[in-house]
N, C-alpha and C positions, 0 to 999 in steps of 0.2 A: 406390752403394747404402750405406745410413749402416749398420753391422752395432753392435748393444748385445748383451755378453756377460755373462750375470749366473753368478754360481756359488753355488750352496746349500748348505752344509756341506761345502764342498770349497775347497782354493786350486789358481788351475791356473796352471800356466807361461805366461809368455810367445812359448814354443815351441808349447804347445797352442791358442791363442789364433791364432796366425799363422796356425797348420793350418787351422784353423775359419773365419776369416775367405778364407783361399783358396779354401777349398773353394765358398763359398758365393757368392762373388764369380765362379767359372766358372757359377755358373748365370745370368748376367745376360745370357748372349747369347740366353737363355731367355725373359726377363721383362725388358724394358730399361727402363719406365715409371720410375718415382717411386715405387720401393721399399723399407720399411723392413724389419729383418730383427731378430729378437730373438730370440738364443741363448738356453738358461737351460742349465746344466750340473747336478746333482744328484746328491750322492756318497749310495750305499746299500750295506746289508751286501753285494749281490752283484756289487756295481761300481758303475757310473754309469748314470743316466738323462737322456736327453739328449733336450729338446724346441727346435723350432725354429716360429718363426712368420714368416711373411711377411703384409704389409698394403702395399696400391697401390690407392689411393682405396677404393672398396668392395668391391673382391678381397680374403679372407684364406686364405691356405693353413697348413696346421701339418700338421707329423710329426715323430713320437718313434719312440726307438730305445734300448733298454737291450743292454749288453755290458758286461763285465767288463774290457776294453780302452778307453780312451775315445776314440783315434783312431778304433776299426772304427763305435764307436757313432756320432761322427762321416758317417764313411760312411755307413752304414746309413739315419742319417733324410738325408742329402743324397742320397742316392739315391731312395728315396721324396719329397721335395718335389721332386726333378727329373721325376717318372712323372708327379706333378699338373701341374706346368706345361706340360710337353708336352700334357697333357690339355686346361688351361684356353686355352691358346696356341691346338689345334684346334679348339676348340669356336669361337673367337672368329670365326677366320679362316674358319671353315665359312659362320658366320652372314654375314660381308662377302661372301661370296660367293656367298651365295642371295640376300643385297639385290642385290647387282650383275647379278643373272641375269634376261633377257628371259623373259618365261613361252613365247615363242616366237623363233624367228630368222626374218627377215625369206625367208630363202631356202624354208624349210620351208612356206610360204603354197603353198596351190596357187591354180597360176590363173586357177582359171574361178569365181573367187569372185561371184557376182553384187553387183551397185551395192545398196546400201540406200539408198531413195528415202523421205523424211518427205512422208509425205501431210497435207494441209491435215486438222485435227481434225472427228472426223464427230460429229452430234448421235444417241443412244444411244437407237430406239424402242420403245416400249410396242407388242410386237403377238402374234398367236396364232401357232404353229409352224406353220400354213398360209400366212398371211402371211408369214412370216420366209422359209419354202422358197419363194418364188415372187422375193421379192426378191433370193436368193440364186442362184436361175439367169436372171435378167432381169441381175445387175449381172455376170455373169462371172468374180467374183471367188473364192476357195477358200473362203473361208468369211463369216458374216456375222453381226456382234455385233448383239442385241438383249436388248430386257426382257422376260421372258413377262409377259404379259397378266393368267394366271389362276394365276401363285404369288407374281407379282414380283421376279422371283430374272433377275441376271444372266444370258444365255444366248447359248451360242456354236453354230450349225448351220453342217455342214461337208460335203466333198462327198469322201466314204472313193473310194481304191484302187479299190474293185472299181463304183463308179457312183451308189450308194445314197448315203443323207443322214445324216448323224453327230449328235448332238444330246448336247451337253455344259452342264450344269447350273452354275454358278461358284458353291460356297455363301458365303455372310456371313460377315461374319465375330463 
């Protein structure tokens, strides 16, 4: 991971520098991609301000940390970008893992699933709800698409639970 350390009003050791670039180098077991990392360090009346950015193709993560120590401040935002990448890390692996997931398992089927049979296409007729019921207990079948007659409106008559005839209207759209 290429780490660039910039400092703003401030000169910093090459002892601070080493710390920093440690530090931020254990987070790679984190983020292992194609990582760039940009330190900025920033000296103010009440110590330092300490921002850090990561970018790995079009991921960018950033946290800052102000302390009057600039190892703690250190700490501080590398521990807050270690919270996001665990973050970003679960999000990803969640997502791999709901693509990889069957919406059922083959065991779970129960087995008395009937056969789906494609019947040859039927032609859709023009007729009155007397005619429709008479074709609907001559053909045996549960139910039986037709046109009404006198709205024109798709229509589905059906043979309910309890004996009687179901008459379901399909509107236009």
């Amino acid at each position: 991971m290429p780490i660039s350390i910039t400092a703003r009003h401030a000169s910093i050791t090459g002892e601070i520098k080493d710390y920093a670039r440690e530090k931020l180098e254990s987070l790679e077991h984190l983020w292992p991609r194609d990582t760039d990392a940009h330190l900025v360090i920033e000296a103010e009346k009440a110590g330092y301000f300490l921002e850090i950015n990561l970018q790995s193709g079009h991921n960018r993560l950033h946290s800052e940390a102000r302390n009057r120590n600039l190892q703690t401040a250190v700490n501080q935002a590398v521990r807050k970008l270690e919270k996001q990448l665990k973050k970003a890390k679960g999000k990803t692996s969640r997502r791999k893992k709901e693509k990889l997931q069957a919406p059922y398992a083959p065991e779970d089927l129960p087995e008395d699933i009937p056969l789906l049979v494609k019947v040859p296409d039927a032609r859709i007729e023009v007729l009155d709800e007397r005619a429709a019921s008479l074709r609907l207990r001559e053909g045996g079948l549960g139910f039986f698409l037709y046109r009404a007659s006198e709205t024109d409106k798709l229509s589905v008559i059906f043979r309910r639970e309890d004996g009687n005839l179901g008459l379901m209207e399909i509107p236009e759209r």
